[in-house]
mmCIF file of the N, C-alpha and C atoms, coordinates in Angstrom:
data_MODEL
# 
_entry.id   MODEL 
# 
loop_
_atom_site.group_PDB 
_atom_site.id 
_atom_site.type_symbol 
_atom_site.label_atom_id 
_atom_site.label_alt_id 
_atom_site.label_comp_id 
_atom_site.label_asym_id 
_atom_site.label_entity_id 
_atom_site.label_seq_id 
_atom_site.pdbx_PDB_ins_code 
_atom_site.Cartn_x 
_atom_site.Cartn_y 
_atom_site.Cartn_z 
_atom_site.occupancy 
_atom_site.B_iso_or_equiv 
_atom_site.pdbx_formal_charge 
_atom_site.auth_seq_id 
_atom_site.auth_comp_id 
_atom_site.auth_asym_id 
_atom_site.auth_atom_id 
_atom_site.pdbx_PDB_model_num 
ATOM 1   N N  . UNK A 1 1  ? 0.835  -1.166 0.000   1.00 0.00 ? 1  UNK A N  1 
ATOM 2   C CA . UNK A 1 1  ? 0.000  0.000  0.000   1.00 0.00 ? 1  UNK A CA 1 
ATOM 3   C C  . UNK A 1 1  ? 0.892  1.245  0.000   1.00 0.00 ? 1  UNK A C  1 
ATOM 4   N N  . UNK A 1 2  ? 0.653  2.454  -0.829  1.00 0.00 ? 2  UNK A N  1 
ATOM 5   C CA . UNK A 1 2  ? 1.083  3.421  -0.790  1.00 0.00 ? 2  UNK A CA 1 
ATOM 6   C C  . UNK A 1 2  ? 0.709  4.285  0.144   1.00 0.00 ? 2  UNK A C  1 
ATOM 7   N N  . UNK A 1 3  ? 1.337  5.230  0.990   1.00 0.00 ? 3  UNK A N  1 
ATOM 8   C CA . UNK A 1 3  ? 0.560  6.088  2.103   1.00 0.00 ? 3  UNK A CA 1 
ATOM 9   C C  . UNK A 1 3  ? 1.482  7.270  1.250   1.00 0.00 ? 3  UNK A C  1 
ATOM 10  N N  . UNK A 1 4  ? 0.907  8.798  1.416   1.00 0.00 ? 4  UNK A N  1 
ATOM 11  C CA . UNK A 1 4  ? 1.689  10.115 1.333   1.00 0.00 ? 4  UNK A CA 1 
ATOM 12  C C  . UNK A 1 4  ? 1.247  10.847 2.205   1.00 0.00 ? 4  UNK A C  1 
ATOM 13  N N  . UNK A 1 5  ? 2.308  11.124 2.573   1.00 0.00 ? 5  UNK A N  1 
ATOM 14  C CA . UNK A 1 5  ? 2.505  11.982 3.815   1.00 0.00 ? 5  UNK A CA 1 
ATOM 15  C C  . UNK A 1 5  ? 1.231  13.213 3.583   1.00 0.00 ? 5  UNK A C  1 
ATOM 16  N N  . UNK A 1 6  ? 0.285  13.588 2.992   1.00 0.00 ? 6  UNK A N  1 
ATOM 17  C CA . UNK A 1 6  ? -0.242 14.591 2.935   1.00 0.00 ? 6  UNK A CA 1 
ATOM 18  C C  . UNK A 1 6  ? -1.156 15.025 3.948   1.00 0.00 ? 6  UNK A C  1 
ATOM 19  N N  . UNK A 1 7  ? -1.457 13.990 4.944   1.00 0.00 ? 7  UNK A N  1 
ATOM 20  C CA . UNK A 1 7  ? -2.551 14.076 6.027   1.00 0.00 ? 7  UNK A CA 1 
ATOM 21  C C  . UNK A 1 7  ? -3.828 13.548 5.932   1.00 0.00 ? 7  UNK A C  1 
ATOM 22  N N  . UNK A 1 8  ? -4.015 12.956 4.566   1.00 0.00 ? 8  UNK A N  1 
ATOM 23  C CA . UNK A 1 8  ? -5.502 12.157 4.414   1.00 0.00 ? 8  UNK A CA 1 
ATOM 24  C C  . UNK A 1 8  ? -5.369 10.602 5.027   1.00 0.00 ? 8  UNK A C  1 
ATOM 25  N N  . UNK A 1 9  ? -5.741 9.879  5.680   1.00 0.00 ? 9  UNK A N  1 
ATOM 26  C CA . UNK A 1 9  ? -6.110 8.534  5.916   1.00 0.00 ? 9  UNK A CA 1 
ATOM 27  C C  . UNK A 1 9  ? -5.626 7.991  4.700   1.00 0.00 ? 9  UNK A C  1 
ATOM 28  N N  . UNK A 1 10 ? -6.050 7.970  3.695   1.00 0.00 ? 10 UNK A N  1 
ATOM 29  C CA . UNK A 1 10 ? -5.906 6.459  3.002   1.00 0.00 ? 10 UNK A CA 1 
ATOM 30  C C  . UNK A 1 10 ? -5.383 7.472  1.414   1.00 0.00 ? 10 UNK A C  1 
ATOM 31  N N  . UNK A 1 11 ? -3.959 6.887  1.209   1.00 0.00 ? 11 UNK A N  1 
ATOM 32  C CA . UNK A 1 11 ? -2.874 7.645  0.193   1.00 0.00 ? 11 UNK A CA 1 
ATOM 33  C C  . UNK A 1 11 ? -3.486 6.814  -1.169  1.00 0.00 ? 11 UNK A C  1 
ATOM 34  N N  . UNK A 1 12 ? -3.926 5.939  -1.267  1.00 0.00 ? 12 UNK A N  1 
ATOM 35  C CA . UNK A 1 12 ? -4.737 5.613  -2.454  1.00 0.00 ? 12 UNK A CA 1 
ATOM 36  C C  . UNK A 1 12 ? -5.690 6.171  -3.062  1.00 0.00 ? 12 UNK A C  1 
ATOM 37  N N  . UNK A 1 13 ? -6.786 6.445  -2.277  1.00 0.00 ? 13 UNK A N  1 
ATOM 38  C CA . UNK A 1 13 ? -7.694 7.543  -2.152  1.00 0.00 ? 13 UNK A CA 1 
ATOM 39  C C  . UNK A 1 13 ? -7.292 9.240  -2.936  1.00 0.00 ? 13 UNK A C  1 
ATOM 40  N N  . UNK A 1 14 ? -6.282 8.893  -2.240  1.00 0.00 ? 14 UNK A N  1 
ATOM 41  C CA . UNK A 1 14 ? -5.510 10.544 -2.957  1.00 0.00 ? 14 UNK A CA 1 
ATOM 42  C C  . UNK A 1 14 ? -4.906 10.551 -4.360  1.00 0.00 ? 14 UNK A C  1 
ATOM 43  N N  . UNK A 1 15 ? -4.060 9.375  -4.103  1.00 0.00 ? 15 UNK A N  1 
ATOM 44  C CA . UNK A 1 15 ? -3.878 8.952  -5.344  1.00 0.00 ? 15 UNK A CA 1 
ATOM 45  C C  . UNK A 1 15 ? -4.699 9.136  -6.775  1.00 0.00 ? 15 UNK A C  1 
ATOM 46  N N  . UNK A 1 16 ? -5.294 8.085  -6.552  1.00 0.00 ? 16 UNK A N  1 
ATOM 47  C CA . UNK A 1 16 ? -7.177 7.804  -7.568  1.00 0.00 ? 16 UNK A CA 1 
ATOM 48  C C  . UNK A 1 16 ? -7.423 9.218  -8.095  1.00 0.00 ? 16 UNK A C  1 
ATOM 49  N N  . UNK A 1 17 ? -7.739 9.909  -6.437  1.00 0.00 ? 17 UNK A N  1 
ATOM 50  C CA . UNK A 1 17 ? -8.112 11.755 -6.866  1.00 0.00 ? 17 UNK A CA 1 
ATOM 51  C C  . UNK A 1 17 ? -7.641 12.502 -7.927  1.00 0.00 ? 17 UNK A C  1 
ATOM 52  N N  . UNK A 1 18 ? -6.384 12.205 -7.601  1.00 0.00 ? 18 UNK A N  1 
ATOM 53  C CA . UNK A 1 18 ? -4.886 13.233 -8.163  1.00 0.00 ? 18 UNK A CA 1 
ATOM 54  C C  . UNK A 1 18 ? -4.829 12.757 -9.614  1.00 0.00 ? 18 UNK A C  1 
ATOM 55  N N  . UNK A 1 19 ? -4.821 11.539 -9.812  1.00 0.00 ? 19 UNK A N  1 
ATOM 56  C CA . UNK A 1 19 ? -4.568 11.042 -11.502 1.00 0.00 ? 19 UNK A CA 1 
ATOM 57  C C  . UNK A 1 19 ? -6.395 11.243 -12.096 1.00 0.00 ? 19 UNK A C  1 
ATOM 58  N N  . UNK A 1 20 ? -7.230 11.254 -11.578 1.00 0.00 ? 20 UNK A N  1 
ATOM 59  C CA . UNK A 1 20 ? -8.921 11.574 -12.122 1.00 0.00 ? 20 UNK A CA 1 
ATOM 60  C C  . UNK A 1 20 ? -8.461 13.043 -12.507 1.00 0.00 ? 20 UNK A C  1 
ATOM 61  N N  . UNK A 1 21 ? -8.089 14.012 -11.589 1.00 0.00 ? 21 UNK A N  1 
ATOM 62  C CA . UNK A 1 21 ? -8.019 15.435 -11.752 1.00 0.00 ? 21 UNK A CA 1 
ATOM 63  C C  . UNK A 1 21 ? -6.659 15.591 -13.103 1.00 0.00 ? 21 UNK A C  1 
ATOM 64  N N  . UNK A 1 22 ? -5.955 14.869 -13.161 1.00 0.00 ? 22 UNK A N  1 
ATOM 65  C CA . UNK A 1 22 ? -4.783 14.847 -14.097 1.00 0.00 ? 22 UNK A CA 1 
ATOM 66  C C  . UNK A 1 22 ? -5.449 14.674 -15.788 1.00 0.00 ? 22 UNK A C  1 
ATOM 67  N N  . UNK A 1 23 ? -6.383 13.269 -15.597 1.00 0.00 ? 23 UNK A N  1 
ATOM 68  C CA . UNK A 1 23 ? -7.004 12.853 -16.716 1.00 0.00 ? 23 UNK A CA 1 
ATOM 69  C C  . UNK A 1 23 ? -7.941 13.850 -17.148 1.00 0.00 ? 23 UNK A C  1 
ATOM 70  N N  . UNK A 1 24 ? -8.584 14.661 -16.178 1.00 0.00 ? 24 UNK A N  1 
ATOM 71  C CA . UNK A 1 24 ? -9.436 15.559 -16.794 1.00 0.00 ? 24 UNK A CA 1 
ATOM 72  C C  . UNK A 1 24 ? -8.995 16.993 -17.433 1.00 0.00 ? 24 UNK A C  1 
ATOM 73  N N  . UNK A 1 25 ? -7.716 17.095 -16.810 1.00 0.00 ? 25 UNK A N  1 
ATOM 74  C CA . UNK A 1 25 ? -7.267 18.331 -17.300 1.00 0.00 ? 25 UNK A CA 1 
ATOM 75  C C  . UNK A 1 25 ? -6.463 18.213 -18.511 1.00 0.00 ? 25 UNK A C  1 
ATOM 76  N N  . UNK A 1 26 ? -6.080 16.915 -18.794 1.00 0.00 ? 26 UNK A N  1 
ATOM 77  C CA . UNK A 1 26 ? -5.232 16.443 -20.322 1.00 0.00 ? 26 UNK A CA 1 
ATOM 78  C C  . UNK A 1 26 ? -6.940 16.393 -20.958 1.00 0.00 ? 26 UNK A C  1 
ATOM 79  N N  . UNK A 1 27 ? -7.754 15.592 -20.881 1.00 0.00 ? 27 UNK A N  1 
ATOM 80  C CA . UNK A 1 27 ? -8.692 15.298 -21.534 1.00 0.00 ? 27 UNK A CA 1 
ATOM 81  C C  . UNK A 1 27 ? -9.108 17.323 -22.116 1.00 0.00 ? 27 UNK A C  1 
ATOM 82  N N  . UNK A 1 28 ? -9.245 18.373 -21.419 1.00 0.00 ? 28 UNK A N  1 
ATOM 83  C CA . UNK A 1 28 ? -9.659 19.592 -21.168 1.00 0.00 ? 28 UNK A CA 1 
ATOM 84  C C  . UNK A 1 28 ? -8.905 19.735 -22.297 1.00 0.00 ? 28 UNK A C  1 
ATOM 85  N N  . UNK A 1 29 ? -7.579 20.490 -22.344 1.00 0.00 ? 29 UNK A N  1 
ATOM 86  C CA . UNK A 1 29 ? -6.268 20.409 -23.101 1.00 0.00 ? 29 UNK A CA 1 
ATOM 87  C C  . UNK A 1 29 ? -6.095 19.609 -23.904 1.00 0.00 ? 29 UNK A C  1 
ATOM 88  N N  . UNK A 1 30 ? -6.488 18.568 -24.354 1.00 0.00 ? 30 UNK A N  1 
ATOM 89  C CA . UNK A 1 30 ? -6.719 17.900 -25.412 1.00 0.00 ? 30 UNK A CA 1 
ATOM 90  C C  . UNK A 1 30 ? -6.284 18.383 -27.193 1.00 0.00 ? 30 UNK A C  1 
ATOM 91  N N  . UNK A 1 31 ? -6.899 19.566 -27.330 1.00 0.00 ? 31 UNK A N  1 
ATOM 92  C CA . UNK A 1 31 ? -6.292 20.263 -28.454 1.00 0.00 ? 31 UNK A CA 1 
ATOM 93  C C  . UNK A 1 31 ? -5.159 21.242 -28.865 1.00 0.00 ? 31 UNK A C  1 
ATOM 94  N N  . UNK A 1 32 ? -4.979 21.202 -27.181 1.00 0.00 ? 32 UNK A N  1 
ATOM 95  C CA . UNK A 1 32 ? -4.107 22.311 -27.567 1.00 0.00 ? 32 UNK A CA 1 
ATOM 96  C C  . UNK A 1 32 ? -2.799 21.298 -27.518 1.00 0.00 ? 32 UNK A C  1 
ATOM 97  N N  . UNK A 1 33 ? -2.378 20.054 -26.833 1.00 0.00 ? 33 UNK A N  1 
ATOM 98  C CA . UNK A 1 33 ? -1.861 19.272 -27.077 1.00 0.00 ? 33 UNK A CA 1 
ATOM 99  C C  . UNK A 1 33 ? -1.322 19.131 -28.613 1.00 0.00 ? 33 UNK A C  1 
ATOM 100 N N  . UNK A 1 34 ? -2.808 18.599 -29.190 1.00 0.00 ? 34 UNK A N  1 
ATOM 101 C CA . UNK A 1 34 ? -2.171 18.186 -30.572 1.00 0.00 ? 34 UNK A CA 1 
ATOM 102 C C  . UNK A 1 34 ? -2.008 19.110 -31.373 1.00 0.00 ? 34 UNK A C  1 
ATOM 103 N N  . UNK A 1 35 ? -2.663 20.374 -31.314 1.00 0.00 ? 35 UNK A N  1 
ATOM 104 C CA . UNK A 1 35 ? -1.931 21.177 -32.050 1.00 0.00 ? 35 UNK A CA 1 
ATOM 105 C C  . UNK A 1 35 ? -0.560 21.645 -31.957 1.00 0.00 ? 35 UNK A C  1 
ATOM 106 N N  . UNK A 1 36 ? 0.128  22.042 -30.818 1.00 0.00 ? 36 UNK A N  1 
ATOM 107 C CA . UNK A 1 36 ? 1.630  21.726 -30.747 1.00 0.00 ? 36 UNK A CA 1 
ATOM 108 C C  . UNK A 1 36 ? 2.500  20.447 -31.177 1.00 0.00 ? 36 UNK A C  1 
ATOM 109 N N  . UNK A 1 37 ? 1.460  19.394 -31.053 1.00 0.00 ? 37 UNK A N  1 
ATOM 110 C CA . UNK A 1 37 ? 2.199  17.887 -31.555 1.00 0.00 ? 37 UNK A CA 1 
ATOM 111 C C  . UNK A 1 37 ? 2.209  18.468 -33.694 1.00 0.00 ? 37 UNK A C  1 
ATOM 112 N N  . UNK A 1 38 ? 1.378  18.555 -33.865 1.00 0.00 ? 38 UNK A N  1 
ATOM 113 C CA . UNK A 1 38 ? 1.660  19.120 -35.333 1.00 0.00 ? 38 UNK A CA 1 
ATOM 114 C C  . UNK A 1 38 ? 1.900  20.111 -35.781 1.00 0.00 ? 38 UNK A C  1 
ATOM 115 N N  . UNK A 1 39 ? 2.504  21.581 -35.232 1.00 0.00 ? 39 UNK A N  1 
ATOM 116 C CA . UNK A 1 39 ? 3.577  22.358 -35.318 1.00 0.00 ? 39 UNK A CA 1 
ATOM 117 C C  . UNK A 1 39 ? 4.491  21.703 -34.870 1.00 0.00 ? 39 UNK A C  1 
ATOM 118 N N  . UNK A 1 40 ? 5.146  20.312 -34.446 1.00 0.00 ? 40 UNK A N  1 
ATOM 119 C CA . UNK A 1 40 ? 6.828  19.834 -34.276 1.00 0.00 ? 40 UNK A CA 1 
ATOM 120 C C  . UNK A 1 40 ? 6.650  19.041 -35.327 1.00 0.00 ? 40 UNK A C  1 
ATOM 121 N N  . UNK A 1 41 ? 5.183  17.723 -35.831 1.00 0.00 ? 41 UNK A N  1 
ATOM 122 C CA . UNK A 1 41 ? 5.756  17.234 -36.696 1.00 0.00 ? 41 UNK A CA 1 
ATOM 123 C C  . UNK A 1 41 ? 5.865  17.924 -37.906 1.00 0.00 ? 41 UNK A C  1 
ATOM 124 N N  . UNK A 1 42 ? 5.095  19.576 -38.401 1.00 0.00 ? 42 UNK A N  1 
ATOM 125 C CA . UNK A 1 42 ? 5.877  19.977 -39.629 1.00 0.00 ? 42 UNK A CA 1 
ATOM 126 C C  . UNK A 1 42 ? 6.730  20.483 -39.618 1.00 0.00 ? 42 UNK A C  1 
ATOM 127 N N  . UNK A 1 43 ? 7.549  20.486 -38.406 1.00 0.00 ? 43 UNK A N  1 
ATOM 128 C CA . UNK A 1 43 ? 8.793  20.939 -38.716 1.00 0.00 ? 43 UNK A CA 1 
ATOM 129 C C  . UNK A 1 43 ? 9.949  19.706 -38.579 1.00 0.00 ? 43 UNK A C  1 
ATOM 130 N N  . UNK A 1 44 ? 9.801  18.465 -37.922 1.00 0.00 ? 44 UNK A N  1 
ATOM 131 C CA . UNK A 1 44 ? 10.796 17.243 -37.598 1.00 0.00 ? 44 UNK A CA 1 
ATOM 132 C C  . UNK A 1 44 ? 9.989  16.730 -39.297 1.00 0.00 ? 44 UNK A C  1 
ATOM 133 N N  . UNK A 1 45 ? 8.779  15.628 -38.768 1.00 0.00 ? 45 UNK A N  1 
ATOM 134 C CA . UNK A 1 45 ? 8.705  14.755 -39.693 1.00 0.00 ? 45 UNK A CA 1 
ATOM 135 C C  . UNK A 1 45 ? 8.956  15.160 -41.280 1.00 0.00 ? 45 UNK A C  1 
ATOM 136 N N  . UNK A 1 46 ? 9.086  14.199 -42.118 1.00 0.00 ? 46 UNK A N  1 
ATOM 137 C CA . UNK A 1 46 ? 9.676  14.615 -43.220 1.00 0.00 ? 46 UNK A CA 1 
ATOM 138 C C  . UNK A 1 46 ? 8.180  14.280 -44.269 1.00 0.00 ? 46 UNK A C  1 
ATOM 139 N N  . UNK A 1 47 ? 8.305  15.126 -45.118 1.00 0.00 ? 47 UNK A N  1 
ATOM 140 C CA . UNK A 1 47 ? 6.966  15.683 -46.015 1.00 0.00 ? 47 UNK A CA 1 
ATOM 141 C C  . UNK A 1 47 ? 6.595  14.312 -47.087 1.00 0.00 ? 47 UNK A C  1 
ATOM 142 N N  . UNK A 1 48 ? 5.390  13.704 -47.231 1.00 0.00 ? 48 UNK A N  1 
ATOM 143 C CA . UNK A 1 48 ? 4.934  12.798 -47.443 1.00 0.00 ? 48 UNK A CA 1 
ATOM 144 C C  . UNK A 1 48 ? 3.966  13.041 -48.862 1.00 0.00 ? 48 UNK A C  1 
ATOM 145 N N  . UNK A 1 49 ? 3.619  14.191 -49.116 1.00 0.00 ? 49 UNK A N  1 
ATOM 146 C CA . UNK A 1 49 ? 2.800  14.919 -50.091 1.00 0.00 ? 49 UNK A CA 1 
ATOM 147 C C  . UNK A 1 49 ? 3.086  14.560 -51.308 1.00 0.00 ? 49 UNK A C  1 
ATOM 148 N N  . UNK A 1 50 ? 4.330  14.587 -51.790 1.00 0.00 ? 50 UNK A N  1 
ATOM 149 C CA . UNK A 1 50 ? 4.611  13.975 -53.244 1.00 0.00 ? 50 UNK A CA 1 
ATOM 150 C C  . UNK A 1 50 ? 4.536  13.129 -53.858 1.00 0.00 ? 50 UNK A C  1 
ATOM 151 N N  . UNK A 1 51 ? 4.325  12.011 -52.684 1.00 0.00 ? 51 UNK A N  1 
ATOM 152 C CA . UNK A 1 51 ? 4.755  10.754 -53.141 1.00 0.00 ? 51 UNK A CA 1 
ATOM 153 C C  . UNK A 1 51 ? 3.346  9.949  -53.336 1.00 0.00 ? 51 UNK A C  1 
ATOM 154 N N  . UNK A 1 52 ? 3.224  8.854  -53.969 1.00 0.00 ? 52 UNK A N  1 
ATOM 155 C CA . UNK A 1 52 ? 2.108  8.199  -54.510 1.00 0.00 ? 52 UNK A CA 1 
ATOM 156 C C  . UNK A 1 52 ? 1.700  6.999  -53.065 1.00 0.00 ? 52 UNK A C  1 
ATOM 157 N N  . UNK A 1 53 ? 0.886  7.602  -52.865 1.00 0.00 ? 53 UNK A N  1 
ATOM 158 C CA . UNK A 1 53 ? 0.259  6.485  -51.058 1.00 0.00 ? 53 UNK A CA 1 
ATOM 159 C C  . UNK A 1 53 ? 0.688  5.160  -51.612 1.00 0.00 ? 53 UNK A C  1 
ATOM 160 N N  . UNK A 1 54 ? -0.056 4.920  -52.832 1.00 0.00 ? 54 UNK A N  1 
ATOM 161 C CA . UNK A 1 54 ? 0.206  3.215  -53.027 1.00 0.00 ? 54 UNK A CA 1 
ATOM 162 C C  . UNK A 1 54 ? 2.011  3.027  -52.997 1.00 0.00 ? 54 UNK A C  1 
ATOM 163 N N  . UNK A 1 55 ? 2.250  3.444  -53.433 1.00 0.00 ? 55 UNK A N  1 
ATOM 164 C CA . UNK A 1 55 ? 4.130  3.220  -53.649 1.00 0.00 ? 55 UNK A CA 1 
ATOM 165 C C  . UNK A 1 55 ? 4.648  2.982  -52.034 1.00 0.00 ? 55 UNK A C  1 
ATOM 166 N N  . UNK A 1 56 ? 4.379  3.646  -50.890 1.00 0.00 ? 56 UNK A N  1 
ATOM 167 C CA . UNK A 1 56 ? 4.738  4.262  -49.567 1.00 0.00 ? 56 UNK A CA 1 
ATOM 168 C C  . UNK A 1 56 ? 5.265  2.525  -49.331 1.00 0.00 ? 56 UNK A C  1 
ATOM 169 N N  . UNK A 1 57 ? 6.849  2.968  -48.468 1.00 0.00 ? 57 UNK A N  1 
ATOM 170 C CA . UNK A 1 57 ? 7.246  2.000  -47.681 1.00 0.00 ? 57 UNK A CA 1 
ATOM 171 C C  . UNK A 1 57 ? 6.056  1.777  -46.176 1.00 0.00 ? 57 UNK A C  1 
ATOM 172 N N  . UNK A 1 58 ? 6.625  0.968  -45.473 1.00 0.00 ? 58 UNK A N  1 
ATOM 173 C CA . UNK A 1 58 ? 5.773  0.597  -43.862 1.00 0.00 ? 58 UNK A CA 1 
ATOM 174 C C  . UNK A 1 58 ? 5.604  1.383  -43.339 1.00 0.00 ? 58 UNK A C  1 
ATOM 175 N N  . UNK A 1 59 ? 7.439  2.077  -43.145 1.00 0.00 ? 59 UNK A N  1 
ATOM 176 C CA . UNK A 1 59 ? 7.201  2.740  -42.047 1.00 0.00 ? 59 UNK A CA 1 
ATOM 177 C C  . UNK A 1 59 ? 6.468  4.264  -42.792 1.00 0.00 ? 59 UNK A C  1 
ATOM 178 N N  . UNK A 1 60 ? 6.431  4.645  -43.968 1.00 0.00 ? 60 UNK A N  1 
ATOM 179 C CA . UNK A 1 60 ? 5.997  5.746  -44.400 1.00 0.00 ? 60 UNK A CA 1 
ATOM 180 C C  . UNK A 1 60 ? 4.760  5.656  -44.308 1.00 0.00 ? 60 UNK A C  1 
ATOM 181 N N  . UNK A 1 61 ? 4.227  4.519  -44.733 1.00 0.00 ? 61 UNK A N  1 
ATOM 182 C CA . UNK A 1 61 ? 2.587  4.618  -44.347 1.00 0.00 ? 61 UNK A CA 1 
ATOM 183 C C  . UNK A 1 61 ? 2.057  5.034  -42.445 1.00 0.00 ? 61 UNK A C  1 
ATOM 184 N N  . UNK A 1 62 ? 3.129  4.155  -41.564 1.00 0.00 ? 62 UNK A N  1 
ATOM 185 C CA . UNK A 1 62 ? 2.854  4.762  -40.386 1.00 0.00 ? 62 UNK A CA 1 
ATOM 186 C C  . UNK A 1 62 ? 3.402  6.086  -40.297 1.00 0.00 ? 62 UNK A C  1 
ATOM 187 N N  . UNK A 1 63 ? 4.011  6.733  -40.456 1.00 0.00 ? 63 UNK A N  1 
ATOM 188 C CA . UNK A 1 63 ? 4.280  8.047  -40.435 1.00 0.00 ? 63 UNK A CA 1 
ATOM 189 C C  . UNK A 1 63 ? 3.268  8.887  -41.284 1.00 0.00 ? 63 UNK A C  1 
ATOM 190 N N  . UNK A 1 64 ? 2.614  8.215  -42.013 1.00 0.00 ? 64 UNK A N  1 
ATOM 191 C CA . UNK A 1 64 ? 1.404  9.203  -42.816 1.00 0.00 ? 64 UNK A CA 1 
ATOM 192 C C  . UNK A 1 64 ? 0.325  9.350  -41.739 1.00 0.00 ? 64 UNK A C  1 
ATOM 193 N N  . UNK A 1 65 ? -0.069 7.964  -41.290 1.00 0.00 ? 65 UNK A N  1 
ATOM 194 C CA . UNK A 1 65 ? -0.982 7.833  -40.579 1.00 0.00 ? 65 UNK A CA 1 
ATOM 195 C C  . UNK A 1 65 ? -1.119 8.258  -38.784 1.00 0.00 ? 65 UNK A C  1 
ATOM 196 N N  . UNK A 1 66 ? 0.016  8.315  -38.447 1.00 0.00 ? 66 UNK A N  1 
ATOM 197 C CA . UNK A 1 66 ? 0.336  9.063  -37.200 1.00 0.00 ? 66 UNK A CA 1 
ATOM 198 C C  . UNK A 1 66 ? 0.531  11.271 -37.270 1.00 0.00 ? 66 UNK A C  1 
ATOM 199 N N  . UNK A 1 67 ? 0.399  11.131 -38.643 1.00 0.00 ? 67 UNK A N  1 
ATOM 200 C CA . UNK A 1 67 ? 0.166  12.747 -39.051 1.00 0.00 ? 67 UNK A CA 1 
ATOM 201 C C  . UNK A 1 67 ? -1.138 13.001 -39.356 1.00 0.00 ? 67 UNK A C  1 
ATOM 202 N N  . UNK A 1 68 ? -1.859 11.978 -40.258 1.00 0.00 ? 68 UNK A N  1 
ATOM 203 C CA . UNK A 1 68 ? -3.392 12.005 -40.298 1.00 0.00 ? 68 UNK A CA 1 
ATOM 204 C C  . UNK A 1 68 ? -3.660 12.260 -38.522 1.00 0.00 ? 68 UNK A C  1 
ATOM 205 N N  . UNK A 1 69 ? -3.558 11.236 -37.561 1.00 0.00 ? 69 UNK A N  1 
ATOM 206 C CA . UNK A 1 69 ? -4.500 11.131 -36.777 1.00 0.00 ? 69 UNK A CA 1 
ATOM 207 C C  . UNK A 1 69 ? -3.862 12.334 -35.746 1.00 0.00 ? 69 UNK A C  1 
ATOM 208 N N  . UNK A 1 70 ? -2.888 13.445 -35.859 1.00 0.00 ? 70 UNK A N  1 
ATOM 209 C CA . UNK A 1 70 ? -2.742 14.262 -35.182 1.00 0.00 ? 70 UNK A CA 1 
ATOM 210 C C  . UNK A 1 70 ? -3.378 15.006 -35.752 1.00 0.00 ? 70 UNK A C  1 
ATOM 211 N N  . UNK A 1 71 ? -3.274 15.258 -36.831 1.00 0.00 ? 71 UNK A N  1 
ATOM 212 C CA . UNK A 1 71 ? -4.365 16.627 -38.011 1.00 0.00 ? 71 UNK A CA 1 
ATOM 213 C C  . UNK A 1 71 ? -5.622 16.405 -36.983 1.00 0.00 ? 71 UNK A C  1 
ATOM 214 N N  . UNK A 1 72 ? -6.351 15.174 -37.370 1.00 0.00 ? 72 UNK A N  1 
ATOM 215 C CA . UNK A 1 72 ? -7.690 15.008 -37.308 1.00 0.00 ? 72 UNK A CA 1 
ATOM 216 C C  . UNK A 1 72 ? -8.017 15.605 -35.605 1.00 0.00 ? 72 UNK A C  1 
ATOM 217 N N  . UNK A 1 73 ? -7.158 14.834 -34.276 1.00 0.00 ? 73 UNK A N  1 
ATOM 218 C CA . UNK A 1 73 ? -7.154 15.283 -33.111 1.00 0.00 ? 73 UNK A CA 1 
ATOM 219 C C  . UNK A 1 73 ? -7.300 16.660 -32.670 1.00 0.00 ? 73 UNK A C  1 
ATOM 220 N N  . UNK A 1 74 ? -6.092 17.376 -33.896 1.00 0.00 ? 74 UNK A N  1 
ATOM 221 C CA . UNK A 1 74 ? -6.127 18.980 -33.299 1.00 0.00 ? 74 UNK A CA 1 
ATOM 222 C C  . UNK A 1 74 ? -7.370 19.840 -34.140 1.00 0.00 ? 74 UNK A C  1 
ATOM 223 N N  . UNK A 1 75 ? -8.187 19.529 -34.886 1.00 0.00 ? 75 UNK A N  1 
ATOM 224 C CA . UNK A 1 75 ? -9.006 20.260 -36.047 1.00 0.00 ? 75 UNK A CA 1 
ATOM 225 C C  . UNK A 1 75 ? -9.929 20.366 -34.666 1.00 0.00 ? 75 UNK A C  1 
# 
């Protein structure tokens, strides 16, 4: 069992609290997240636009598709 020193009885309890209040404030922030995640990938990942989808190596198709699903997250 985890206890923290914070003064509540039962450090699980607090715990539970602390990561619910964490999840809700990422869940809140949510866009503004991915919109910073796709201002780094157009500037890191490398540009995918030219090239013919069917032709795309593996990993290019996952790198298409991990840029799709940040687009779509931050819109």
């Amino acid at each position: 069992m985890i206890v923290l020193g914070t003064g509540f009885g039962n450090g699980i309890i607090t715990i539970v609290l602390l990561l619910l209040i964490i999840l809700f404030m990422m869940l809140f922030q949510k866009k503004y997240i991915f919109r910073s995640l796709a201002v780094m990938n157009k500037l890191i990942m490398p540009k995918l636009y030219k090239k013919d989808i069917t032709k795309l190596k593996n990993y290019e198709k996952g790198i298409l598709g991990y840029r799709y699903w940040v687009t779509k997250n931050s819109l």
